[in-house]
C-alpha positions as CSV (number, residue, x, y, z in Angstrom):
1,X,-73.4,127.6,209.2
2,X,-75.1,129.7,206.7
3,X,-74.5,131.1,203.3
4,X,-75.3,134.9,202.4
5,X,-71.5,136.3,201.2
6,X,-70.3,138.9,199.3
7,X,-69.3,138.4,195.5
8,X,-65.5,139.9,194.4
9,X,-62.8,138.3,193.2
10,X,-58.7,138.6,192.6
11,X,-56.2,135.9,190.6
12,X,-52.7,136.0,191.6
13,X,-50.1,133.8,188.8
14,X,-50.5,130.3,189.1
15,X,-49.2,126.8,187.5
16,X,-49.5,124.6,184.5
17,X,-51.7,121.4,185.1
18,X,-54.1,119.4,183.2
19,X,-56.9,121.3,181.9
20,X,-60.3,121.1,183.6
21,X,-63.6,119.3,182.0
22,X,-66.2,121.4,180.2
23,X,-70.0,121.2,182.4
24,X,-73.2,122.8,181.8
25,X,-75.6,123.5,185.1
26,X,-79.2,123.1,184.3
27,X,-80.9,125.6,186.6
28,X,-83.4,128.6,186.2
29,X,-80.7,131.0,186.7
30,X,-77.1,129.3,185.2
31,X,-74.1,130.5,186.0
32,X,-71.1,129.7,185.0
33,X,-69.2,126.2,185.6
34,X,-65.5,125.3,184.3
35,X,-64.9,125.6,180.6
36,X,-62.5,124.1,178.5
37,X,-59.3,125.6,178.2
38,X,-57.6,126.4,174.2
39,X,-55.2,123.4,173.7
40,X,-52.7,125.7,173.6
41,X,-53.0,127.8,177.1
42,X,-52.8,125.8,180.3
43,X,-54.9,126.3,183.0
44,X,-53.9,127.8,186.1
45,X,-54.1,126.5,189.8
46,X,-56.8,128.6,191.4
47,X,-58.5,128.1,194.9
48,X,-61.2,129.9,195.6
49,X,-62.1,131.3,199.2
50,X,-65.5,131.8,200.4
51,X,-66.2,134.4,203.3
52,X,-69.0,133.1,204.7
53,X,-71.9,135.5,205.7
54,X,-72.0,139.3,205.0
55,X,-74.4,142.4,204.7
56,X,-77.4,141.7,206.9
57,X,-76.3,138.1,207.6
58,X,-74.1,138.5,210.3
59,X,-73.7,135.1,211.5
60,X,-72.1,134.6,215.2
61,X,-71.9,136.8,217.4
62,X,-68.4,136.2,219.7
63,X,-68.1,137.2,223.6
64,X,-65.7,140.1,222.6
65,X,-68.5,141.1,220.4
66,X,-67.1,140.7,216.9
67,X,-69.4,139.4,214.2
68,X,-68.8,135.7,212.4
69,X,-69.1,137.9,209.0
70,X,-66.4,140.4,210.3
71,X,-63.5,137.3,211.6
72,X,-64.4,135.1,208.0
73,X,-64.0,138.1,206.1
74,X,-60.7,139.6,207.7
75,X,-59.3,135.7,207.7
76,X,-59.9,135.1,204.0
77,X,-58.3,138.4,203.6
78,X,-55.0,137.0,205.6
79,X,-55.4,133.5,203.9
80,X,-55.1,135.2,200.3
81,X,-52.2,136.8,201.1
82,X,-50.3,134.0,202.4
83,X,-51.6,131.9,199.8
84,X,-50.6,134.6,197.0
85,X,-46.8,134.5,198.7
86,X,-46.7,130.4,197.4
87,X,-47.7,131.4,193.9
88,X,-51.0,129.9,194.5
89,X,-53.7,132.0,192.2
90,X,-56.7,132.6,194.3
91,X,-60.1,133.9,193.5
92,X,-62.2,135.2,196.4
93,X,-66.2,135.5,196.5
94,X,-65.9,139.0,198.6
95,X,-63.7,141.2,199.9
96,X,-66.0,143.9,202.0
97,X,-68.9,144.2,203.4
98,X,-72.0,143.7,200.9
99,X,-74.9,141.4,200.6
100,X,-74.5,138.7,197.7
101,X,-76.6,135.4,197.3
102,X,-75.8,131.9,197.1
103,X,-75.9,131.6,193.3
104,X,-73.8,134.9,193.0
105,X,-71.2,133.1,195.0
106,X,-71.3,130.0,192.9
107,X,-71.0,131.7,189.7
108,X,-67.8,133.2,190.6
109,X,-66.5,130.0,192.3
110,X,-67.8,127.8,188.7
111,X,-66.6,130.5,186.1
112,X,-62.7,130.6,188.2
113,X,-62.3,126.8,187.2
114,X,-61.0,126.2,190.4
115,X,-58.4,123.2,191.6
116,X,-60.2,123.8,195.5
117,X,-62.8,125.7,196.8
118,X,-62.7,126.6,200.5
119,X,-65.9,127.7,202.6
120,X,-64.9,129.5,205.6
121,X,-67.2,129.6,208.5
122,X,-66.7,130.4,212.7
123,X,-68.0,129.5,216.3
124,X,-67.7,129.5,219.3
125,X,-68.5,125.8,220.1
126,X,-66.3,123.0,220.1
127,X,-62.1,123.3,219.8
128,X,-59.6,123.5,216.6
129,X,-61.2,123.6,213.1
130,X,-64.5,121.6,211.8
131,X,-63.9,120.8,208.2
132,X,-66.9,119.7,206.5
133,X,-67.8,117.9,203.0
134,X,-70.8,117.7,201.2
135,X,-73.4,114.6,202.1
136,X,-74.3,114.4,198.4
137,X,-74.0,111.0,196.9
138,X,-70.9,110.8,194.7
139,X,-72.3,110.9,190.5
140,X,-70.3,110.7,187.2
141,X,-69.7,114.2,185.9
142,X,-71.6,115.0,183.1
143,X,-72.1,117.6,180.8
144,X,-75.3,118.9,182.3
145,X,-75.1,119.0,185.8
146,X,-78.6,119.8,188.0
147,X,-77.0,123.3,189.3
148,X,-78.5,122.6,193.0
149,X,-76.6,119.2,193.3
150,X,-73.1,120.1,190.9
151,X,-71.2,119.3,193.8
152,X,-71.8,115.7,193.6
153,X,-69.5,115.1,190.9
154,X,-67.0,116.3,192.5
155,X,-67.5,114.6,195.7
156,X,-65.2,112.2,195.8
157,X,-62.1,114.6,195.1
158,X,-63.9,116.7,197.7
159,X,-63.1,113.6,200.5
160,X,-59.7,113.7,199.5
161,X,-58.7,117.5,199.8
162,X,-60.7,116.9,202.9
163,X,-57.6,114.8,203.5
164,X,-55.4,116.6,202.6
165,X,-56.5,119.1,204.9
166,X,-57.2,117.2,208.2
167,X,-53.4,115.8,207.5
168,X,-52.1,119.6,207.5
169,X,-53.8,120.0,210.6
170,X,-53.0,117.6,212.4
171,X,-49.4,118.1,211.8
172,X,-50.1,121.6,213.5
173,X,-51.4,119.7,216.4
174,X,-54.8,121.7,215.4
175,X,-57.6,119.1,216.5
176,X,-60.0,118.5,213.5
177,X,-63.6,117.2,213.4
178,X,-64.8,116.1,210.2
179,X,-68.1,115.5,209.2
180,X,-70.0,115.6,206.1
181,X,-73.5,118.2,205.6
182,X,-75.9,120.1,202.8
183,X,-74.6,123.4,202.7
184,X,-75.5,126.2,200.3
185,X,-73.5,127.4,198.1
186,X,-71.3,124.4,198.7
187,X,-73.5,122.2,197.3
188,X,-73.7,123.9,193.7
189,X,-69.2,124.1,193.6
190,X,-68.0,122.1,190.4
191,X,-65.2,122.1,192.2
192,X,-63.4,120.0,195.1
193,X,-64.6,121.8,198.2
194,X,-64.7,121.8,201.9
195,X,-66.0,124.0,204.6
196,X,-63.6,125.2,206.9
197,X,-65.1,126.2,210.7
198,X,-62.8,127.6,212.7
199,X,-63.5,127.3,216.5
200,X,-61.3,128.8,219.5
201,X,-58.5,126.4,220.6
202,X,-59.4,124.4,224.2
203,X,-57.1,123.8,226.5
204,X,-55.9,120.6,226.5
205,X,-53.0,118.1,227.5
206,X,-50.9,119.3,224.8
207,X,-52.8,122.7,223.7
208,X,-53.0,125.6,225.5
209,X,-56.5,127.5,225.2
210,X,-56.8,130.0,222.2
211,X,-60.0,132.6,221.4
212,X,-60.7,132.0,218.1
213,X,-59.7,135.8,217.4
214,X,-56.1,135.3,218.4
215,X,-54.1,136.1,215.8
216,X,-51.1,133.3,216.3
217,X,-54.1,130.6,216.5
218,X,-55.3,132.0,213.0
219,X,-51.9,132.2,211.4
220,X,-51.4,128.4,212.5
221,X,-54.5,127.6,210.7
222,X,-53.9,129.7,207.8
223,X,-50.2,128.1,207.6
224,X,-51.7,124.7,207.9
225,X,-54.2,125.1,205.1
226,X,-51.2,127.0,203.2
227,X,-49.4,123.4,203.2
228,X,-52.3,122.0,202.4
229,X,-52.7,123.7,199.1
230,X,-49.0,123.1,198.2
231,X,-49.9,119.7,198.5
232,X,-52.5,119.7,196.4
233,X,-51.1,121.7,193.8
234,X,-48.6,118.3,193.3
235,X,-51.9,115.5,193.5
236,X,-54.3,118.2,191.3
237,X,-50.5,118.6,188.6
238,X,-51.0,114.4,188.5
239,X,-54.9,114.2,187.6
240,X,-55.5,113.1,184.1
């Protein structure tokens, strides 16, 4: 997996919960990472998408020739939507075609105040979805954060929406391998995040093979992650 995106972003309505903790990067460029909100607005459930690849960085290439930057893209697209239709606010890092870098990625991401932050990645090895965390070591949040390792405070939640997701999944009979990495711009979220790799669906016992392009394989991932969310819209309502 790599990390070279595209950098727009669109909020849908979203719901009350606690409000997030103020953090300060310390980096040579800074962008952006969750502010307080006025004690009198409350914050909004956001989740953040992240199309990986883009511009010159075309990722995979699939044996029906489409591009890794072309599927992440056009499923983030489908994942907003359906997201969007729960009331679930999203923010996404791109929406076409262009060339953004890690840190552009990660300022949007920090500055949305995001409840999740999902990567989204694709290949042609292996069979259902890949969900990866970050291998930082978990830290206490603290005002200044080093803006190449923000992610480890947020680690721990990270695991659980991890979770959260493997749970949805797996209820979709989607097999899951999980495993932790360093991945840029993942590393540098101040936000609960995971990196979602979609690969095509083997044929198994109880699964019947899938190309990873098939749209009724997609919208069972995207539903899955969809219920995923909801549920995390109840544990994120509960955090203090």
């Amino acid at each position: 997996m790599s990390a070279a995106c595209s950098a727009q972003q669109t909020s849908q309505p979203a719901v009350p919960a606690a409000a997030p903790t103020a953090v300060t990067v310390q980096s040579q460029s800074t962008p952006a990472l969750p502010g307080a909100q006025p004690a009198n607005v409350a914050p909004r459930y956001i989740v953040v998408l992240d199309a990986a690849h883009g511009g010159s960085d075309t990722g995979a290439r699939f044996s029906n020739g489409q591009l890794e930057k072309e599927l992440t893209l056009s499923f983030s697209v489908r994942l907003r939507s359906t997201l969007s239709a729960h009331g679930i606010g999203v923010v996404t890092t791109r929406e076409s075609d262009g060339e953004f870098s890690g840190i552009a990625r990660a300022e949007i991401a920090n500055g949305a105040s995001a409840a999740a932050c999902i990567l989204i990645h694709a290949t042609a090895t292996g069979s259902g979805v890949h969900l990866y965390t970050s291998s930082l070591a978990p830290t206490p949040l603290t005002k200044f954060m080093p803006w190449q390792t923000a992610q480890s405070a947020y680690v721990t939640q990270s695991l659980k929406l991890s979770s959260e997701i493997d749970s949805a999944l797996a209820h979709a009979e989607i097999p899951v391998t999980l495993g932790r990495t360093s991945l840029q711009p993942m590393d540098s979220f101040a936000c609960p995040a995971v990196a979602v790799e979609i690969a095509p669906l083997q044929e198994g016992s109880t699964t019947k093979g899938k190309d990873i392009s098939d749209a009724s394989y997609q919208k069972s991932v995207i539903d899955a992650l969809t219920a995923a969310m909801d549920q995390w819209r109840n544990d994120w309502r509960q955090q203090p």
